[in-house]
Structures are given as structure tokens and as C-alpha cells.
LUMFI-551607 format. One record per atom (N, C-alpha, C, O): residue in three letters; chain; atom name; x, y, z. Coordinates in steps of 0.05 Angstrom, whole numbers, plus 5000, padded with zeros to 4 digits. Each point is the difference from the previous one (the first is absolute). Example, Ala and Ser with C-alpha at 12.3 -4.5 7.8 and 13.67 -1.06 7.14 Angstrom:
BEGIN
ALA | A | N | 5264 | 4886 | 5156
ALA | A | CA | 4982 | 5024 | 5000
ALA | A | C | 5018 | 5024 | 5000
ALA | A | O | 5021 | 5000 | 5013
SER | A | N | 4972 | 5021 | 4973
SER | A | CA | 5016 | 5024 | 5001
SER | A | C | 4985 | 5022 | 5014
SER | A | O | 5010 | 5022 | 5004
//
This chain:
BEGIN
UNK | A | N | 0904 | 6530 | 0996
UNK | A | CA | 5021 | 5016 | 5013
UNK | A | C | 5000 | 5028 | 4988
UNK | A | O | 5000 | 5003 | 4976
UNK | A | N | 5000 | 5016 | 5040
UNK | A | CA | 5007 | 5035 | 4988
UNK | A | C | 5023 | 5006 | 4991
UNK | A | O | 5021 | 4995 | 5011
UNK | A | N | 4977 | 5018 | 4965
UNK | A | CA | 5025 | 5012 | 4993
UNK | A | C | 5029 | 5012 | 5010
UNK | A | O | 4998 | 5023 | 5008
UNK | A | N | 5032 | 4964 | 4992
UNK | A | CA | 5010 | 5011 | 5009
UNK | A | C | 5016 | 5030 | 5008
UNK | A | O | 5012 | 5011 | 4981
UNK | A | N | 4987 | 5002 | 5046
UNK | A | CA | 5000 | 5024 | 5005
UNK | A | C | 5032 | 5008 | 5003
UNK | A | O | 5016 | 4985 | 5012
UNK | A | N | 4991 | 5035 | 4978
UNK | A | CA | 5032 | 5009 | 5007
UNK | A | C | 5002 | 5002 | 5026
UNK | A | O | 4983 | 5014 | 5011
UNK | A | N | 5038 | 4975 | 5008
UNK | A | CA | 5010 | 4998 | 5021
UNK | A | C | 5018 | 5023 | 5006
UNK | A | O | 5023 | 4995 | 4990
UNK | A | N | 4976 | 5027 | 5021
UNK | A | CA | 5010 | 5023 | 5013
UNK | A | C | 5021 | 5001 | 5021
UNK | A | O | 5022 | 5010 | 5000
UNK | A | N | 4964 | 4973 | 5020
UNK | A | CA | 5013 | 4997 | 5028
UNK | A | C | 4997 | 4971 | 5015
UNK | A | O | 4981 | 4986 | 4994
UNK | A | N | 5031 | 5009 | 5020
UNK | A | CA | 5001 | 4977 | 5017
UNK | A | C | 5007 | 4999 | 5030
UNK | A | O | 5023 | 5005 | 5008
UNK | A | N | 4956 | 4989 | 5008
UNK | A | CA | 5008 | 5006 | 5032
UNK | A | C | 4997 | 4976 | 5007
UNK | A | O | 4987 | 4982 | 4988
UNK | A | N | 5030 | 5019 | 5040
UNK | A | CA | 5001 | 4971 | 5007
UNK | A | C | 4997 | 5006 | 5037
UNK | A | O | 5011 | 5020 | 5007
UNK | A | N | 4978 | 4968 | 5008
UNK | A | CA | 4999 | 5000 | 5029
UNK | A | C | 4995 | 4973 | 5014
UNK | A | O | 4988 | 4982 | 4988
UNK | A | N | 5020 | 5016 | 5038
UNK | A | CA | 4985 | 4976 | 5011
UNK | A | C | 4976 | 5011 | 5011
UNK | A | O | 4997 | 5024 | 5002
UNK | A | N | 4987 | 4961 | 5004
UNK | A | CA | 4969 | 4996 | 5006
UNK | A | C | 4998 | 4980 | 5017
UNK | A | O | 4983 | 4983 | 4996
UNK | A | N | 5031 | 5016 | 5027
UNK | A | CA | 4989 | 4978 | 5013
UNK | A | C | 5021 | 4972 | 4994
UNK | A | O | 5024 | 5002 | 4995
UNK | A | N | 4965 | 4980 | 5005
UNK | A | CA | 5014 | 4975 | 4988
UNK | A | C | 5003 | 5004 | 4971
UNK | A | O | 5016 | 4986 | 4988
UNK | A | N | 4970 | 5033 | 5000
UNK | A | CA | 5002 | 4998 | 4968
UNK | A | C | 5017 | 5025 | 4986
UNK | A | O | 5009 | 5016 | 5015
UNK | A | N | 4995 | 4988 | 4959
UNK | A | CA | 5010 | 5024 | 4990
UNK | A | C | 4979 | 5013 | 4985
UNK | A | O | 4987 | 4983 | 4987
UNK | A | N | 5005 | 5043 | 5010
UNK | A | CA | 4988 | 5011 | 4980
UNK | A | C | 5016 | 5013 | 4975
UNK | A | O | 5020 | 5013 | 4993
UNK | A | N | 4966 | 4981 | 5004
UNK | A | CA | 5005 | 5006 | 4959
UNK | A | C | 4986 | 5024 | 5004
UNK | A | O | 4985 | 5005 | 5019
UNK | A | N | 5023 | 5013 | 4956
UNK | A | CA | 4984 | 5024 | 5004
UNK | A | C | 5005 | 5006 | 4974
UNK | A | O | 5023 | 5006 | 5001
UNK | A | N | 4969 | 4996 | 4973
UNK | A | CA | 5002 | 5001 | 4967
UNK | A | C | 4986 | 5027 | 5000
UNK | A | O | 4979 | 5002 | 5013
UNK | A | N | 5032 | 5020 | 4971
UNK | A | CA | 4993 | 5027 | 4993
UNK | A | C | 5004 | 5001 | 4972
UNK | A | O | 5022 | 4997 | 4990
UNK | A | N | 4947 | 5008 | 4994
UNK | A | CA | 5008 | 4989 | 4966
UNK | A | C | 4998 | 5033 | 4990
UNK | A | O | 4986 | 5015 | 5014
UNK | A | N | 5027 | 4999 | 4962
UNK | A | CA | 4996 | 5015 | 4975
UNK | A | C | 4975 | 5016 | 5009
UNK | A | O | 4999 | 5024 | 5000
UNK | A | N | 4976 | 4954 | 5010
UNK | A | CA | 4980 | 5019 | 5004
UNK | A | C | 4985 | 5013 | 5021
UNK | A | O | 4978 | 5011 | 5000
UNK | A | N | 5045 | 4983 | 5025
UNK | A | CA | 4986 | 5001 | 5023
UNK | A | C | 4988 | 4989 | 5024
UNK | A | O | 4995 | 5008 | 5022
UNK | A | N | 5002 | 4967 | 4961
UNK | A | CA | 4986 | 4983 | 5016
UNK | A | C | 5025 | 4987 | 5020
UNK | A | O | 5023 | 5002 | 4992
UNK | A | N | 4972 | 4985 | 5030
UNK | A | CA | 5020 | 4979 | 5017
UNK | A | C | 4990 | 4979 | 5002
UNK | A | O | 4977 | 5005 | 5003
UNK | A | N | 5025 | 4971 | 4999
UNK | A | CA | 4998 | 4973 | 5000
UNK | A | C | 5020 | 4995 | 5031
UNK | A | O | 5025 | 4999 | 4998
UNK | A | N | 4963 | 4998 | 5026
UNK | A | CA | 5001 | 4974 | 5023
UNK | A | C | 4996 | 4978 | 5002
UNK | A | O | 4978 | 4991 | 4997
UNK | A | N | 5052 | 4990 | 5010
UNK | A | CA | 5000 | 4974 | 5002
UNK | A | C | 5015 | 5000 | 5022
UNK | A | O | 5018 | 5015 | 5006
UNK | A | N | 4966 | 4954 | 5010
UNK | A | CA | 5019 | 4992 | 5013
UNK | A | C | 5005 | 4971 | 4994
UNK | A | O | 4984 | 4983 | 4992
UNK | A | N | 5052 | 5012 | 5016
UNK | A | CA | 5014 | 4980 | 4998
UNK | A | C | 5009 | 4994 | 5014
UNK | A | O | 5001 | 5014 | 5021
UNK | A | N | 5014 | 4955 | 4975
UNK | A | CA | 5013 | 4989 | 5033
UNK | A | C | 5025 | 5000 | 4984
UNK | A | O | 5002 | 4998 | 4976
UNK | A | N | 5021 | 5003 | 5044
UNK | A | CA | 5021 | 4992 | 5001
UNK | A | C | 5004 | 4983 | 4967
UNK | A | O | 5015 | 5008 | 4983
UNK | A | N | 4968 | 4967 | 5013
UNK | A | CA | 5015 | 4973 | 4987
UNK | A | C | 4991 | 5023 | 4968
UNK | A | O | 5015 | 5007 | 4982
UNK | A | N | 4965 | 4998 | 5019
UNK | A | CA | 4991 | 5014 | 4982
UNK | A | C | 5016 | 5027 | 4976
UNK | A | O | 5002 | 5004 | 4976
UNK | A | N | 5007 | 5011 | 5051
UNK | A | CA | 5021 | 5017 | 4996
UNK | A | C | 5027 | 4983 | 4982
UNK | A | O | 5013 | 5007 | 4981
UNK | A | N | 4987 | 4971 | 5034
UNK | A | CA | 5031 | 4985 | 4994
UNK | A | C | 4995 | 4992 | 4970
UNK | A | O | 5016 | 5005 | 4982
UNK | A | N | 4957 | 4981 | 5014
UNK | A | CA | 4998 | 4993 | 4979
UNK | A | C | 4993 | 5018 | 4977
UNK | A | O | 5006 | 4989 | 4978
UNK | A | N | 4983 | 5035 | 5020
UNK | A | CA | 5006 | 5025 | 4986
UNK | A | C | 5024 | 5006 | 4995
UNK | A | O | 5007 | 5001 | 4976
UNK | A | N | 5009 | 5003 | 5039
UNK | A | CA | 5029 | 5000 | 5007
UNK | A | C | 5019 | 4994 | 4967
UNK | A | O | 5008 | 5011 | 4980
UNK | A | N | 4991 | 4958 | 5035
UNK | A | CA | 5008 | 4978 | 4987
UNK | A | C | 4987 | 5004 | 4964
UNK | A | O | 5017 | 5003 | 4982
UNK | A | N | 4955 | 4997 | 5010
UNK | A | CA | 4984 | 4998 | 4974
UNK | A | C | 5005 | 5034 | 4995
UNK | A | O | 4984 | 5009 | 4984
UNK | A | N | 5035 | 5008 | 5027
UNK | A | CA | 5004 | 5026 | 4986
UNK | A | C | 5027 | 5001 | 4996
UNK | A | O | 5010 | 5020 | 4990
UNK | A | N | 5006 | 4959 | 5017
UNK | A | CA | 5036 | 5003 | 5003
UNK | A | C | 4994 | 4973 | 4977
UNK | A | O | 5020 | 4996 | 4987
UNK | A | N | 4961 | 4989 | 5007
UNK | A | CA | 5003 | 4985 | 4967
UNK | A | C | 5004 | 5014 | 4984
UNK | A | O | 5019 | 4996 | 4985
UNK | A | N | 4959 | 5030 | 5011
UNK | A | CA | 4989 | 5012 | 4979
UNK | A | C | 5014 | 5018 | 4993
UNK | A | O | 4999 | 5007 | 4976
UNK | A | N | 5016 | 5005 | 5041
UNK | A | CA | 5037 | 5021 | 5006
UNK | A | C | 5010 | 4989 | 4973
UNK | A | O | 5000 | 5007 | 4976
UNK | A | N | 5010 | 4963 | 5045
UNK | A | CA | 5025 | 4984 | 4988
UNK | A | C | 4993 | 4987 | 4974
UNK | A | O | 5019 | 4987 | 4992
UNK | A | N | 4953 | 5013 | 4986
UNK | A | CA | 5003 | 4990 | 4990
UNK | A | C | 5000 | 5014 | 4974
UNK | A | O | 4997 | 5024 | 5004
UNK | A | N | 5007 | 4970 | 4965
UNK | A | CA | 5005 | 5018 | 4983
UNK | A | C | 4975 | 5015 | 4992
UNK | A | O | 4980 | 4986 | 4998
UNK | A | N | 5017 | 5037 | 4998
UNK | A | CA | 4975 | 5025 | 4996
UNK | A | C | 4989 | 4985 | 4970
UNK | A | O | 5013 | 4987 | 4984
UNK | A | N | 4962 | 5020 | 5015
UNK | A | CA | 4988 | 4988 | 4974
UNK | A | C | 4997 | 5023 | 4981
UNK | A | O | 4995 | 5022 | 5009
UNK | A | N | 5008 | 4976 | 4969
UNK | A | CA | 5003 | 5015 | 4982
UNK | A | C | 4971 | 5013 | 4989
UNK | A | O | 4998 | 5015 | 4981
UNK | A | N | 4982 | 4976 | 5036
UNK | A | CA | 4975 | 5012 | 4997
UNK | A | C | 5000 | 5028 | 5002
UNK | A | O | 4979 | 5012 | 4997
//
């Protein structure tokens, strides 16, 4: 796996039946994805854990 890149920006659109992701990192680069609906939900959901749960002292 490649090193993680600083996240800048975040776009979001539908595409059809799906949503695109659109990731704009620190260096320029953009990263396209597409997702469905359940996908979105479940991002959703596994980023409203990580909110709610206590920050690590790392």
C-alpha cells in the first residue's frame, strides 16, 4: 500500500446510479471513485464511529 497523502478537498456528485468521490491530496494529485448508495451509507456510518469515539493519544 502507498504512503498516506494529505487530504485537501472532498467532492461529491452523482454519476449515474453511483456517487463519485473525488479526493484532492497536499500534492495535487485527485483520486476518482465510484460508489453506490450502501457504500456511501456505510462510510457514513464507519466515520460517525471514529467522530464519536475517544481520540488516541498518539
Amino acid at each position: 500500500m502507498s504512503a498516506a497523502k494529505k487530504l485537501v478537498r472532498i467532492l461529491a456528485a452523482r454519476s449515474g446510479d453511483s456517487i463519485e468521490l473525488a479526493f484532492a491530496t497536499a500534492d495535487g494529485d485527485t483520486v476518482k471513485v465510484l460508489a453506490s448508495e450502501d457504500q456511501i451509507d456505510q462510510l457514513v456510518d464507519e466515520l460517525e464511529d471514529i467522530l464519536n469515539s475517544p481520540a488516541d493519544d498518539d
